[in-house]
C-alpha positions as CSV (number, residue, x, y, z in Angstrom):
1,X,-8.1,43.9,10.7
2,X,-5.3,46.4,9.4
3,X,-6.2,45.4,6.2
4,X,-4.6,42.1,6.6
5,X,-6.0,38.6,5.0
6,X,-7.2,35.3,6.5
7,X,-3.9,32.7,5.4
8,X,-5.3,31.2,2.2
9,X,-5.5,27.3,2.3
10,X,-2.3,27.3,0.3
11,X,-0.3,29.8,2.4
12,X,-1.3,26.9,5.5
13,X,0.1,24.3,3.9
14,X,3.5,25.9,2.6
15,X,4.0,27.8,6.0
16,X,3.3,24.0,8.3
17,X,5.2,22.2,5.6
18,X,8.1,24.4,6.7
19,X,7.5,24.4,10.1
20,X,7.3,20.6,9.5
21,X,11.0,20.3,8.1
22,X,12.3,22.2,10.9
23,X,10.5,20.2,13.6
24,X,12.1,16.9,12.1
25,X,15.8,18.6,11.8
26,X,15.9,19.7,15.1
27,X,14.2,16.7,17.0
28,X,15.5,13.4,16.2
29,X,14.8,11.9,19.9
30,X,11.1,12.5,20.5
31,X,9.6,13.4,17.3
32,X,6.4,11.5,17.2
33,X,6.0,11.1,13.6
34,X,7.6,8.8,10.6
35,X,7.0,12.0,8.1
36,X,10.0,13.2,6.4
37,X,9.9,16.9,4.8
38,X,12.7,18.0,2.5
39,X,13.0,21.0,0.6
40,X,16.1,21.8,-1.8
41,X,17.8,24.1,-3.5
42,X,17.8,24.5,-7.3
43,X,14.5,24.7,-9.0
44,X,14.3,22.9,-12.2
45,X,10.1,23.0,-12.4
46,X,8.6,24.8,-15.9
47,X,5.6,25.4,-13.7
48,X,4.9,27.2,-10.2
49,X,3.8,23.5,-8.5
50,X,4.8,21.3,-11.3
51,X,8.1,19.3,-11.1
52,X,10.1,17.6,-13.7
53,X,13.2,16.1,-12.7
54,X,15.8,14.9,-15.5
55,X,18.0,12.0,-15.7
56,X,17.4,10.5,-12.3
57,X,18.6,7.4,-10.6
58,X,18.2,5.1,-7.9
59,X,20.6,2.5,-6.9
60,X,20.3,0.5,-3.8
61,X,23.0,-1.8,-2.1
62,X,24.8,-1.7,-5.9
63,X,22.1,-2.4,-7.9
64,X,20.4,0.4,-10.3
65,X,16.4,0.5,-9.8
66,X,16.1,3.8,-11.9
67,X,18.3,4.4,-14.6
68,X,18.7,8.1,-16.2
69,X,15.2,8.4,-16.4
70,X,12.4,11.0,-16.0
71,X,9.7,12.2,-13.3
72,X,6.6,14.7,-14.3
73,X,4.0,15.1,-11.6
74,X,1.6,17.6,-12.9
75,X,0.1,19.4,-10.6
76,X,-3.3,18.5,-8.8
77,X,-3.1,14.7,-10.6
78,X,-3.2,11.9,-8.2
79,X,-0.3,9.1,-9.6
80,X,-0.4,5.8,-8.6
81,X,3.0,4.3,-9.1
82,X,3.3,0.8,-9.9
83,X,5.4,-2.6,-10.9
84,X,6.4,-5.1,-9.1
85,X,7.4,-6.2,-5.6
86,X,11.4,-5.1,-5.7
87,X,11.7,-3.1,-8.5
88,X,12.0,-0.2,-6.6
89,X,8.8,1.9,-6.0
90,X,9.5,2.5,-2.2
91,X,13.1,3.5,-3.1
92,X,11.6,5.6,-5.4
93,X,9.6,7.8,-2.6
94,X,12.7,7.3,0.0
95,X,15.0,9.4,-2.6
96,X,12.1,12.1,-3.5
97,X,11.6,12.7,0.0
98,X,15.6,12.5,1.5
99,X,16.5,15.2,-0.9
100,X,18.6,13.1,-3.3
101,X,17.3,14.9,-5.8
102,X,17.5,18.6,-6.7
103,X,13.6,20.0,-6.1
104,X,12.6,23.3,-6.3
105,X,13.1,25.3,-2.9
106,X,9.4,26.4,-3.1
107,X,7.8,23.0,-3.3
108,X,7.2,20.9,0.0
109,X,7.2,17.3,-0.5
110,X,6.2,14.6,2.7
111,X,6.5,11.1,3.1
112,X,3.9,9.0,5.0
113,X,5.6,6.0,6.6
114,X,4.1,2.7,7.4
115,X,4.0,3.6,11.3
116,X,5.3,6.3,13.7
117,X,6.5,5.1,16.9
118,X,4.1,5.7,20.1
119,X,4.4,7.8,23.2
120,X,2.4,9.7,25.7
121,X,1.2,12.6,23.2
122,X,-2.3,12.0,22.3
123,X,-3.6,11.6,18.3
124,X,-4.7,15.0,18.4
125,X,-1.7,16.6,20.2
126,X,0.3,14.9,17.6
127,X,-1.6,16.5,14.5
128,X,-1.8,19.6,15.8
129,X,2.0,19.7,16.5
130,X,2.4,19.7,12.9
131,X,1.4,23.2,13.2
132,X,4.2,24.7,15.0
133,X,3.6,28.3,14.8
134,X,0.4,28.3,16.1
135,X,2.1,26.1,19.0
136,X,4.4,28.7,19.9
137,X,2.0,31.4,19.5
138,X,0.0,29.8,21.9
139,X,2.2,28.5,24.3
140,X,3.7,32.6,24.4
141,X,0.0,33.7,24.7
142,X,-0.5,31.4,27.8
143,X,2.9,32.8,29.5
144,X,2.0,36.3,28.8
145,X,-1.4,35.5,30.3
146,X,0.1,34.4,33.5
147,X,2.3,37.3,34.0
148,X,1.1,39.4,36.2
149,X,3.4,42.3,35.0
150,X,1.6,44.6,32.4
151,X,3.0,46.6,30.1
152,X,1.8,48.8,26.8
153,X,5.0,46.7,25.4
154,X,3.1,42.9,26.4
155,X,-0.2,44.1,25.7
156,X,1.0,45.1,21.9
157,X,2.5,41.5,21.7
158,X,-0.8,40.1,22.9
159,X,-2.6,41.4,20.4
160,X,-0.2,40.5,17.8
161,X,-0.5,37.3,18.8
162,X,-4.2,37.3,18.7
163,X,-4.2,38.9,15.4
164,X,-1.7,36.4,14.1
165,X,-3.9,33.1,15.2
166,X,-6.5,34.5,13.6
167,X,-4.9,35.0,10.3
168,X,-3.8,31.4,10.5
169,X,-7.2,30.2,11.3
170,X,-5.6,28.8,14.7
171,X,-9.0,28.4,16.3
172,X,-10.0,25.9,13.6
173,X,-7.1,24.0,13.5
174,X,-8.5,21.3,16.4
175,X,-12.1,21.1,14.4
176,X,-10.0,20.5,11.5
177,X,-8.0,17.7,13.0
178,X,-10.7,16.1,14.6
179,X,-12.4,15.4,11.4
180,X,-9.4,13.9,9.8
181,X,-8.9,11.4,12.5
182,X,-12.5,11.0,12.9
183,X,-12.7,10.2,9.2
184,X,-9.5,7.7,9.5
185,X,-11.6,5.6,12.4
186,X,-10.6,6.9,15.7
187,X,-13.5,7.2,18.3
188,X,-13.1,10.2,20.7
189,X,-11.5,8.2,23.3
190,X,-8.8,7.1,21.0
191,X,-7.9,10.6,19.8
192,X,-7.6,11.7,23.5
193,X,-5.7,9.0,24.6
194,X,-1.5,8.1,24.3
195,X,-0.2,6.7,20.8
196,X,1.7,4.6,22.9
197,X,-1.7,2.4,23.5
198,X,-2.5,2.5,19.6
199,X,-1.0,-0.8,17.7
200,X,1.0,-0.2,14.4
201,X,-1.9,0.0,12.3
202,X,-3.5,3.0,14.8
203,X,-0.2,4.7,14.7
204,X,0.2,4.8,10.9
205,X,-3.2,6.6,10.7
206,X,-2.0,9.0,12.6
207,X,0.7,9.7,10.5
208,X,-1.3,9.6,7.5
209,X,-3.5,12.4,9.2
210,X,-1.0,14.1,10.0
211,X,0.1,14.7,6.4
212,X,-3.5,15.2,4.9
213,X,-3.8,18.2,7.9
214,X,-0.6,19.5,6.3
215,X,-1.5,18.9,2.7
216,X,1.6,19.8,1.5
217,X,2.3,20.6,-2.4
218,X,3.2,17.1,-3.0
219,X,2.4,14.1,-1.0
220,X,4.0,10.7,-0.9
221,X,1.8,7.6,0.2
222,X,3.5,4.4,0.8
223,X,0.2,1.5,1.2
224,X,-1.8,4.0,2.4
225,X,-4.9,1.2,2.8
226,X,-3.1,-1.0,4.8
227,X,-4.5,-1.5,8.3
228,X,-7.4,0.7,7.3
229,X,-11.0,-1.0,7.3
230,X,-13.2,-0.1,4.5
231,X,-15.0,2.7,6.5
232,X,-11.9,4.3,6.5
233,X,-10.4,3.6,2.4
234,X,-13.7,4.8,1.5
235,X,-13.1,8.1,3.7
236,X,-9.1,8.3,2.5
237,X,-10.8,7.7,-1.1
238,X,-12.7,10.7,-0.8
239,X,-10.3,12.9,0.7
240,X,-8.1,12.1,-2.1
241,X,-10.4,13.2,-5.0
242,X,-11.5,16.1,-3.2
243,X,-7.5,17.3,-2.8
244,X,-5.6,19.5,-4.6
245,X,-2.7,18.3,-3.9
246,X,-0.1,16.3,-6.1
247,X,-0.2,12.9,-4.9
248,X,2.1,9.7,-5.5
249,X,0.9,6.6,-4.4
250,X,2.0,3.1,-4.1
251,X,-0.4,0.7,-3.1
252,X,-1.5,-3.2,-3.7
253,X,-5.3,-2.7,-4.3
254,X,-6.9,-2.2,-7.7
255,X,-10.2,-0.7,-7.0
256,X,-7.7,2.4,-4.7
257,X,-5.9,2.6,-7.5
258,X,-9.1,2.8,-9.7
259,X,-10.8,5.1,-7.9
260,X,-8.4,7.9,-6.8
261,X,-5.6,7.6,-10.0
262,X,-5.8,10.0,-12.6
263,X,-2.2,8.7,-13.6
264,X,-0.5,5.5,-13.6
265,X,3.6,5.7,-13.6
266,X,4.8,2.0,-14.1
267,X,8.3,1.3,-13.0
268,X,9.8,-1.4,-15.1
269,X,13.1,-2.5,-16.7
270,X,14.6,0.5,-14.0
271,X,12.6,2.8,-16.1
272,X,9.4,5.2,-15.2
273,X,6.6,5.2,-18.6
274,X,3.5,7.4,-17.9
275,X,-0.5,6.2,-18.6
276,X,-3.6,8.5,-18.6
277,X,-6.1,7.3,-16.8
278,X,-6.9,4.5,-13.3
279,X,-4.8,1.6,-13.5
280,X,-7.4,-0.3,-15.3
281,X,-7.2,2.1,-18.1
282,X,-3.5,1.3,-18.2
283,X,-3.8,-2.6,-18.2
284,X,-6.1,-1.9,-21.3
285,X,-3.3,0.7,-23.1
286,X,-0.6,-1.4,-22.1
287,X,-2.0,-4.5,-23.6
288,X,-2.9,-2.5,-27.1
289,X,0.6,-1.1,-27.4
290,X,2.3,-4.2,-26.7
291,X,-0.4,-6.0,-29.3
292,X,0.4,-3.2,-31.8
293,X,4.1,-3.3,-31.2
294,X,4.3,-7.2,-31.2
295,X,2.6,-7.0,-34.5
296,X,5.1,-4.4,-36.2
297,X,7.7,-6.7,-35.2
298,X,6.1,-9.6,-36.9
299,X,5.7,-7.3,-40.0
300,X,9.1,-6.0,-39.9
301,X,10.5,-9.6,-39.5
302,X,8.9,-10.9,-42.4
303,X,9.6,-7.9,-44.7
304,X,13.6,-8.7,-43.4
305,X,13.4,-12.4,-43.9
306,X,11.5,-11.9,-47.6
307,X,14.3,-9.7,-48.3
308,X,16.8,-11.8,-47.1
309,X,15.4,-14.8,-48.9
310,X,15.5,-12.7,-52.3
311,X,19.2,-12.1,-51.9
312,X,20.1,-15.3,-51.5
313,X,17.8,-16.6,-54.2
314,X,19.2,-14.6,-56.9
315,X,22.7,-13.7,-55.6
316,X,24.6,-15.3,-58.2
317,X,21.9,-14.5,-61.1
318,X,23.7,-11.5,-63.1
319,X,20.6,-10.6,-65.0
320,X,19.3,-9.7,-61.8
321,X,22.6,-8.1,-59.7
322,X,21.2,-4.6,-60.0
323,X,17.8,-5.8,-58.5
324,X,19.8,-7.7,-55.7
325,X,22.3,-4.9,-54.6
326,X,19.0,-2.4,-54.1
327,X,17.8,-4.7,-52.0
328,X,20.6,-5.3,-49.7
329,X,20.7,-1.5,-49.4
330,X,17.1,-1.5,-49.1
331,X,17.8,-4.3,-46.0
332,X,20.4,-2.1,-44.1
333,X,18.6,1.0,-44.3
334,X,15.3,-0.5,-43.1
335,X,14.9,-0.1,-39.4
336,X,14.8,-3.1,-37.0
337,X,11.5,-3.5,-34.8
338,X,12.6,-4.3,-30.8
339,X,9.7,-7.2,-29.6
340,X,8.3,-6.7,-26.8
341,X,9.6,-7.8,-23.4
342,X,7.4,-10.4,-22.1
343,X,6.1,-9.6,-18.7
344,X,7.0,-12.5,-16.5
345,X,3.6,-13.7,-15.0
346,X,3.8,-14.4,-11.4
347,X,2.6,-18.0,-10.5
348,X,1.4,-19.7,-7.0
349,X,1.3,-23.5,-6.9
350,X,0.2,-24.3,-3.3
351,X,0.2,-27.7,-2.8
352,X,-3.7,-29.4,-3.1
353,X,-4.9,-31.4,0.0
354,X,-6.6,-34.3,0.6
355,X,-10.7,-34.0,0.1
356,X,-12.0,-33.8,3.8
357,X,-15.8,-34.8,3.3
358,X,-18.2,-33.1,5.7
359,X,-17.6,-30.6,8.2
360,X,-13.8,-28.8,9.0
361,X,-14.9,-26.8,12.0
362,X,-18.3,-25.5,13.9
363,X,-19.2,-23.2,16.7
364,X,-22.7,-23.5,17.4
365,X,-24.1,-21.0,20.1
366,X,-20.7,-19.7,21.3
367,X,-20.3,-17.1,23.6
368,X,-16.3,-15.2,24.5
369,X,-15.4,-12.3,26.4
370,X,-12.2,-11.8,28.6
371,X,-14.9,-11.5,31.1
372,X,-18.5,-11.3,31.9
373,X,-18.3,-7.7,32.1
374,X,-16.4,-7.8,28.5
375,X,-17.8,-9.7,26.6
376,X,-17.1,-10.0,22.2
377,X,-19.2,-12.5,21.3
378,X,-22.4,-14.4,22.1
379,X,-25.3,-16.6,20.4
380,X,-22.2,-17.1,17.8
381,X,-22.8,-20.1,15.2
382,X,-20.2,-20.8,12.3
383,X,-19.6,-23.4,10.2
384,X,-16.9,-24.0,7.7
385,X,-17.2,-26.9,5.0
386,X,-14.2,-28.3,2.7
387,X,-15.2,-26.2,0.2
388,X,-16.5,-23.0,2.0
389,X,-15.0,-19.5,0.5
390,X,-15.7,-17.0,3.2
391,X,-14.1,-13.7,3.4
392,X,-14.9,-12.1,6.8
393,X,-14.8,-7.9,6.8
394,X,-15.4,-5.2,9.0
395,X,-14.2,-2.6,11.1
396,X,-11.1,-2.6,13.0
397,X,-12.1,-3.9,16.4
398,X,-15.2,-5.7,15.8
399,X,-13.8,-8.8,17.0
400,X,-11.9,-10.8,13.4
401,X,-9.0,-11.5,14.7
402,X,-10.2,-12.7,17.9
403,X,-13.3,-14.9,15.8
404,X,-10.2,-16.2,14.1
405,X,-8.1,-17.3,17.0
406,X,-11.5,-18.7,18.5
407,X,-11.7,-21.3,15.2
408,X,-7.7,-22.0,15.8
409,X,-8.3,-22.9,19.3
410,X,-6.2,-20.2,20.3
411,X,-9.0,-18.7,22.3
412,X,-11.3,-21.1,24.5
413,X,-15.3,-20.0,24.4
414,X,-16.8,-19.2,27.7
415,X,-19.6,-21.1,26.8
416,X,-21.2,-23.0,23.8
417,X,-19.8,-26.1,21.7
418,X,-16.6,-26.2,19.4
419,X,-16.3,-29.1,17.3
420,X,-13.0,-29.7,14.5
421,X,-12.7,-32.6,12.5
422,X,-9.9,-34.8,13.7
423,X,-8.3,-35.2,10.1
424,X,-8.3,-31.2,10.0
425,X,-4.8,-29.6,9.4
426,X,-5.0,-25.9,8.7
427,X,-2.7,-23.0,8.1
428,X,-3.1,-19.2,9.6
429,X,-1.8,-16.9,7.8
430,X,-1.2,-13.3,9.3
431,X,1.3,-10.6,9.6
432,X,2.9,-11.5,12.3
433,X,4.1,-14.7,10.5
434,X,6.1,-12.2,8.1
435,X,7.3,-10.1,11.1
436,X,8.5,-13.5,13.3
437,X,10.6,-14.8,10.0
438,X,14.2,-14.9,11.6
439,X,16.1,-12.1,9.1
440,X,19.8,-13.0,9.6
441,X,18.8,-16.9,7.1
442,X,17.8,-17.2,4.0
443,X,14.3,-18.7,2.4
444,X,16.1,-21.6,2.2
445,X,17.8,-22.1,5.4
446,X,14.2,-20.8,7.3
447,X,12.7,-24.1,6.0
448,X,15.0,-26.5,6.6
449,X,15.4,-24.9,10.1
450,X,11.3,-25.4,10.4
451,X,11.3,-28.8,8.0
452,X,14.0,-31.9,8.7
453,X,14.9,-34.1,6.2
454,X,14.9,-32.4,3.1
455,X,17.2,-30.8,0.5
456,X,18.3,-27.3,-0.1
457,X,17.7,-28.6,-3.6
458,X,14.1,-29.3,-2.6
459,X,13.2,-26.4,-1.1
460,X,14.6,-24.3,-3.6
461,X,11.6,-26.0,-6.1
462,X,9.2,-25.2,-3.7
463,X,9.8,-21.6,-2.9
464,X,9.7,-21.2,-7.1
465,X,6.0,-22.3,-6.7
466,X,5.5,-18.8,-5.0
467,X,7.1,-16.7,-7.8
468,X,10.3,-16.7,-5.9
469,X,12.8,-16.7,-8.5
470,X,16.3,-18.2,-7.8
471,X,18.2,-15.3,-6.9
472,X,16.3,-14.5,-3.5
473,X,16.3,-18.3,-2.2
474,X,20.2,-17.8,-1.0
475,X,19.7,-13.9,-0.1
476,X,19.1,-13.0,3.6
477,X,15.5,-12.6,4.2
478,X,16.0,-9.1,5.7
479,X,17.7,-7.7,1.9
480,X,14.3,-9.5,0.6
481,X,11.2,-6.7,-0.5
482,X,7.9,-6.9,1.3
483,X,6.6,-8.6,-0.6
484,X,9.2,-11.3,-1.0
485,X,9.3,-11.5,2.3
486,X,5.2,-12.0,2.6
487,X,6.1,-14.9,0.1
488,X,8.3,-16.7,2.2
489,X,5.8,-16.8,4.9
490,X,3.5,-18.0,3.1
491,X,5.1,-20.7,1.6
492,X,5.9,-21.3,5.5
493,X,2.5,-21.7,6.1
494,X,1.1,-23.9,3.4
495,X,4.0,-26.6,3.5
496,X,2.1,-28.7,5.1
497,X,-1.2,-28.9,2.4
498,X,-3.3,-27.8,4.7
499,X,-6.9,-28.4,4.3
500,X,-8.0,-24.9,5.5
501,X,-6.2,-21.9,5.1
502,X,-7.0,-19.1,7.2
503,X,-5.1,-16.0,5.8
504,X,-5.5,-12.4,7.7
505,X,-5.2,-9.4,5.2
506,X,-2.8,-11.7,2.6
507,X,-2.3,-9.0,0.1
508,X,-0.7,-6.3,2.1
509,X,2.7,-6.2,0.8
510,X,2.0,-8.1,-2.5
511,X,2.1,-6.6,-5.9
512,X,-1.1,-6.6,-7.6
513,X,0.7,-9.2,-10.3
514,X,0.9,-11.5,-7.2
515,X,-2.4,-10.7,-6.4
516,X,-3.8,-12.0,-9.3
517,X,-1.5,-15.1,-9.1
518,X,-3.0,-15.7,-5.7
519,X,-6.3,-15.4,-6.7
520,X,-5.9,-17.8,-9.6
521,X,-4.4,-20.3,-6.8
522,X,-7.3,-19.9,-4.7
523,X,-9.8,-20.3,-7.3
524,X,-8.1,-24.4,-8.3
525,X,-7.7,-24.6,-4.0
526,X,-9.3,-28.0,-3.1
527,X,-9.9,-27.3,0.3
528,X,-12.0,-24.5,2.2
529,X,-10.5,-20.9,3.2
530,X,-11.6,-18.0,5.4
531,X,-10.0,-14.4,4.2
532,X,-10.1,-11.5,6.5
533,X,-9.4,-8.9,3.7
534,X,-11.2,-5.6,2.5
535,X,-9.1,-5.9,-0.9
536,X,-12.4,-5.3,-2.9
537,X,-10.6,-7.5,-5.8
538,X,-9.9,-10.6,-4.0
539,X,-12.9,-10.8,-2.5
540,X,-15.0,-10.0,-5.4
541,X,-13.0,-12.9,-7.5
542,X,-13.0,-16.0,-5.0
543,X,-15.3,-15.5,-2.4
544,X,-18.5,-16.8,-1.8
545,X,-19.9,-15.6,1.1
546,X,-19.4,-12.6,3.4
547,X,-19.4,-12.3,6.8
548,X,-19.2,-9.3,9.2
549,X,-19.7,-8.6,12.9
550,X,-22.6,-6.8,14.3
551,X,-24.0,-6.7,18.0
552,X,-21.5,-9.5,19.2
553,X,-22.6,-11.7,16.5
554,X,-21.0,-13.5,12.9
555,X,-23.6,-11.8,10.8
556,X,-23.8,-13.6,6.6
557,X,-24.0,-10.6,4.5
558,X,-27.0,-11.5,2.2
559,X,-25.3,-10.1,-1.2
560,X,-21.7,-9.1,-2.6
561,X,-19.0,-6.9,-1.9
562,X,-20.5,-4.2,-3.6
563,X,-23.9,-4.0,-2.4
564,X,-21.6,-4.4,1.3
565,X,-19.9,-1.7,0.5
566,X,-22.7,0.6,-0.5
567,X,-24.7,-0.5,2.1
568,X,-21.5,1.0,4.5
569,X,-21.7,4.3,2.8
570,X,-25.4,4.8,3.3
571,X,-25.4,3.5,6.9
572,X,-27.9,0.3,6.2
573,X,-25.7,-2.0,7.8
């Protein structure tokens, strides 16, 4: 082949990641994706794909969220970034990726978005488009196809063009792209069909394949898990440690974090300290170095105060002046110990309900379809009790959030009995609660317009109870984090001390500090709760039974989330 190469893996990625940057300069009306490229100028990296970056910072709307501090990204590690909800992580990736920063020209950094917007190119077009040359090369090989001049001149291009696609393993790229969004969940009639049919959660895989088909030199994830079933975080899991590529990664869920983090880079007090090791390992160092460094701080305040105490013991005493005055030298030259800054621990009180004795809600042999030729459940039996723990998992599609609606009486069975008890007040928490809150008022204002009759003063108490501290309850909810904003909602929803809480996916925008503060209100919970959630850590702490649906049916998983999720990777279920 004229002595010419097949494009080595990292040749692809460097010549798409180009491409890539192009594409998104030059279309700003139709681009399909929510992946921003940006290469610069100066190069400031001591190795080929390392990058160290000196001194940065990050301000948003006047405040600093990094201050003159330093990034290393080594590469090949996989860095999960962490701290909590507002101190700036997502900033973090925004600037990396917009060029705020000088990066070396030969390094290609992309950010995944939470969701790309939809339109009439299929999943696969759009993957493939991330490819451009071998777009234009083919769209030039079909018009030189169909003209029915030839010429030595046009057959000589033909075969360049052949030659080229070949080099660039162009035939493949759609093999390749396949199995990414075959590995991310999507049937074969999903990648074939318009994004503009997917839902948010659909479209954001697509833009997370389309940046693991790039695999640039470094790649920004931003919640990768969310919206992705376990199927599909045990796929993305694997992808990740098989990768070469330098990865930064925010995300809410321990065991990702465990499983794919070779780093941990915690953002706190606006600056970035690095951790060997999954996040786990860096709870565990972090807690040792603050015990050691608490304890040199009680040393070094006793040795001060002994000394302190001598001096003014025997200040006047002339016999011993000479002792005195070396230790007041002693005292100034000896070095003061900082403490350590507590970490504020996050805290939920949600308000207990009543004790409802028997049952809170039943189907027994349900059936629901939106027709008889469509039909999503049948033979269906469930019962929840005021002290049931249920987590219900599966894959997207199986029919949760419609089971869900069916128990809120949202949805009417075709057939069977539905029975609540009249007592029953319940609370459903999903995402769409978050994305319904009304931006332009403020915590505050947003329940008193939903509550009458009460204080600002009171509900300033109450949103504390979520970890909400004072300075967000008279901010517009739209300058609020995720996060804040997910606790707003849910202190929405559980004004009313419910006796059953339904809550769909609650984690996804919480810090895993919040997490844990949210499991620890769950655990005290009087009543009963169903969570739709494959966050491996809440489940595995609070839940007593799983469910999961198979062949139209609510199916009790007979063992925990572990043995459920091994079960899924060796295809038992």
């Amino acid at each position: 082949m004229d002595k010419k190469k097949r494009e080595s893996k990292n040749d692809r990625k460097k010549r798409i990641a180009v491409q890539t940057q192009t594409r998104v300069t030059q279309e700003k009306e139709n681009r399909a994706p929510l992946v921003q490229v940006r290469h610069n100028r100066e190069c400031v990296s001591n190795r080929v794909y390392d990058l160290y970056l000196d001194n940065i910072t990050v301000m948003q709307g006047g405040i600093i969220l990094l201050d003159n501090s330093e990034l290393q990204l080594t590469q090949g590690r996989k860095y999960g970034l962490v701290g909590r909800n507002g101190v700036g992580k997502t900033s973090l990736l925004y600037a990396l990726a917009s060029g705020e920063f000088k990066i070396p020209e030969h390094l290609q950094i992309l950010l995944v978005e939470q969701e790309m917007a939809g339109n009439h190119k299929t999943p696969l077009q759009q993957v493939l488009e991330t490819d451009v040359e071998r777009e234009a090369l083919l769209k030039e090989q079909e018009q030189l196809a169909s003209n029915e001049e030839n010429s030595e001149k046009q057959d000589g291009r033909i075969s360049d063009i052949y030659r080229r696609l070949e080099e660039i393993d162009a035939h493949t790229a759609e093999s390749r792209a396949s199995s990414i969004l075959g590995g991310l969940g999507f049937t074969q009639d999903m990648i074939n069909n318009p994004t503009q049919k997917l839902s948010g959660g659909w479209r954001m895989r697509v833009s997370l394949a389309r940046a693991l088909f790039v695999q640039p030199d470094i790649l920004l994830l931003d919640e990768p898990t969310n919206h992705l079933d376990l199927d599909a975080v045990i796929w993305l899991e694997e992808f990740i440690q098989n990768s070469d590529v330098t990865i930064v990664l925010v995300s809410h869920s321990r065991a990702f974090l465990n499983r794919v983090c070779t780093d941990i880079i915690h953002l706190c007090d606006s600056k970035l300290t690095y951790y060997s090791g999954n996040y786990d390992q860096f709870v565990k160092t972090r807690t040792e170095l603050q015990t050691l460094q608490r304890k040199k701080f009680e040393f070094n305040q006793a040795e001060r105060q002994d000394a302190k105490a001598f001096i003014d013991k025997f200040r006047a005493n002339a016999k011993l002046a000479s002792l005195v005055q070396s230790r007041i030298k002693a005292l100034d030259k000896m070095e003061e110990v900082e403490d350590i800054i507590e970490d504020h621990k996050t805290v939920f009180q949600i308000p207990q309900p009543e004790k409802l004795s028997s049952y809170l809600l039943r189907i027994e042999d349900g059936k629901f379809g939106y027709s008889e030729n469509n039909i999503i459940f049948e033979e269906l039996s469930f019962a929840v009790h005021s002290d049931s723990k249920i987590a219900i998992i599966g894959d997207n599609g199986a029919g949760k959030s419609t089971f869900l609606k069916l128990l809120t009486g949202n949805l009417e069975l075709m057939y069977g009995h539905q029975m609540r008890n009249p007592k029953l007040i319940y609370s459903y928490f999903t995402q769409h609660h978050i994305d319904q809150l009304d931006m332009d008022l403020t915590p505050v204002e947003s329940l008193q317009k939903q509550f009458k009759g009460q204080t600002p003063e009171h509900f300033r108490a109450y949103l504390s109870k979520f970890g909400l501290k004072g300075s967000t309850h008279l901010r517009q909810i739209s300058e609020l984090s995720g996060g804040q904003k997910s606790r707003v909602a849910l202190a929405k929803q559980l004004y009313t001390c419910p006796h059953l809480l339904i809550l769909d996916e609650p984690t996804n925008h919480l810090d895993l500090d919040a997490i844990d503060a949210l499991i620890d209100t769950l655990k005290s919970y009087n009543g009963g709760f169903i969570v739709v959630s494959h966050d491996e850590h809440l489940v595995e702490s609070i839940c007593q039974q799983i469910f999961y649906v198979k062949d139209k049916k609510m199916v009790q998983f007979k063992g925990d989330f572990q043995a459920y999720r091994k079960a899924l990777i060796t295809r038992q279920l």
